[in-house]
N, C-alpha and C positions, 0 to 999 in steps of 0.2 A: 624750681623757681616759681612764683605766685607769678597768680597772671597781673596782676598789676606792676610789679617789677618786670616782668617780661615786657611788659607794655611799654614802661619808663626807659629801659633799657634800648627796644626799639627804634622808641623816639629819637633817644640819645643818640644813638647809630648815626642821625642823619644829619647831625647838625654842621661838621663841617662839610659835607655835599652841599647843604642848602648856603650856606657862606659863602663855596666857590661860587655859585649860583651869581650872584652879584659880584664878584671879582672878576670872572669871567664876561659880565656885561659890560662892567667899565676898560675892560680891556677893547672890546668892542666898539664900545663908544667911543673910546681915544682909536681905533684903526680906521672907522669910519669918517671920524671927524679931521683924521690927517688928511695934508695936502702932499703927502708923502704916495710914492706907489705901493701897494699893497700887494707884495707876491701870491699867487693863486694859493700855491704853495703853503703861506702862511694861513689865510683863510681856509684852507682844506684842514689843517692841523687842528686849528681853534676849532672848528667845526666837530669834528674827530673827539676832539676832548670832551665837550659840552653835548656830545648824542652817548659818551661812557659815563659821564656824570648823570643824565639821564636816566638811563639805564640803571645804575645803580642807586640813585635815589627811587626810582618804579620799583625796584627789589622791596631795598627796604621802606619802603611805605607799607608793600602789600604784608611783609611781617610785622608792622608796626597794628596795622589794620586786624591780619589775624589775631595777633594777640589780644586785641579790644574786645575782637567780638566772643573771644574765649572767655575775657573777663567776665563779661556780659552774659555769657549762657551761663557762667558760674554764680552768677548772681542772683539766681532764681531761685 
């Protein structure tokens, strides 16, 4: 695979991590903003979810990343 596809590819990888990204917030925003009680429990969950989603958008960034700067040596 060419590193520019490698790169595209990468990218691609992340796009619905970065979507939850913002799903996840509004969900947030609707838990914080109820007058409803919030079990610990539930907060621990979301929590839970949003440090693996994390985690896996840090993955693939840094393959996103290598493969750039593979581009980029190859460019010379």
């Amino acid at each position: 695979m060419s590193a520019p596809v490698a790169t595209w590819h990468a990218i691609a990888e992340m796009e619905t991590d970065v979507v939850n990204v913002g799903r996840w917030a509004r969900a947030l925003i609707s838990m914080g903003c109820s007058d409803n009680y919030i079990h610990p429990g539930a907060a621990f969950a979301v929590g839970e979810a949003l440090e693996r989603l994390g985690e896996g958008l840090e993955a693939k960034w840094n393959l996103a990343l290598d493969a750039a700067r593979e581009k980029g040596a190859t460019d010379d």
